[in-house]
C-alpha positions in Angstrom: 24.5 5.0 33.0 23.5 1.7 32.0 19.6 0.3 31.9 18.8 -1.4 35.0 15.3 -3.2 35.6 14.8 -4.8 38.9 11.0 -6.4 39.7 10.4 -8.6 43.2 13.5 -10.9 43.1 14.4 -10.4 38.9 17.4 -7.9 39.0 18.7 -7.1 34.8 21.8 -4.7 35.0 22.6 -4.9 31.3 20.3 -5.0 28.2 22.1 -4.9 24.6 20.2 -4.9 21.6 19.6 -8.1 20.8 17.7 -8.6 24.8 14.2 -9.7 25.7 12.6 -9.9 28.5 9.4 -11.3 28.5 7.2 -12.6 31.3 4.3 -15.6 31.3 3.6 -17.7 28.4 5.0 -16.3 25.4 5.3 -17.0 21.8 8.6 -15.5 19.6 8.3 -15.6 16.1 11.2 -14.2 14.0 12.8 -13.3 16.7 16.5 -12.5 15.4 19.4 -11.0 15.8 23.0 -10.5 13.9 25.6 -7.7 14.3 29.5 -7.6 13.4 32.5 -5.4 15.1 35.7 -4.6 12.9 38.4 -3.2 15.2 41.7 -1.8 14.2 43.2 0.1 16.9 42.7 -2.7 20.1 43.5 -1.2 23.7 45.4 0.2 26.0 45.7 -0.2 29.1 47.8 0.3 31.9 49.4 3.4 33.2 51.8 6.3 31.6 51.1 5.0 28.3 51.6 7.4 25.1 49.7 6.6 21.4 50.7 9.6 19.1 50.9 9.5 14.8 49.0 6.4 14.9 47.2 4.8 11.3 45.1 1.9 11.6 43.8 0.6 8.9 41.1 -2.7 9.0 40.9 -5.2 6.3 37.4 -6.4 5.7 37.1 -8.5 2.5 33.4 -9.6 2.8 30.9 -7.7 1.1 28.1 -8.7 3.3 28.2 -7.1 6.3 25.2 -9.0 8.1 23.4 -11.1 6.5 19.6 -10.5 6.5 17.3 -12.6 4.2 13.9 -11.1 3.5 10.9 -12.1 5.4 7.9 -13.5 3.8 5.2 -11.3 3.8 1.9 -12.5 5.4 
């Protein structure tokens, strides 16, 4: 089961990582966010269906997976 935050007439039914919720006079600073997916397989979908002896193999040539640069220290 997924988060769910419901106040007076605000209903959320999905929060991911990169979510804010944030009420009134409000000040983000450095407020960031970066991800990456690699998939190699897909999906399947319908009915009946068989996958058996299956290699799956995902290229990724970058070396950087997300980039973060350092933040300056105060």
């Amino acid at each position: 089961m997924g988060t769910k935050i419901s106040f007076k007439s605000l209903s959320i039914n999905q929060v991911s990582s990169s979510s804010g919720v944030f009420s009134g006079r409000n000040k983000h600073i450095g407020w960031k966010s970066s991800s990456k997916l690699n998939e190699g397989f897909g999906k399947i979908d319908g009915q009946d269906n068989i996958v058996e002896n299956n290699y799956n193999i995902t290229f990724d040539p970058d070396y950087i997976d997300v980039y973060q640069p350092q933040r300056k220290k105060e």
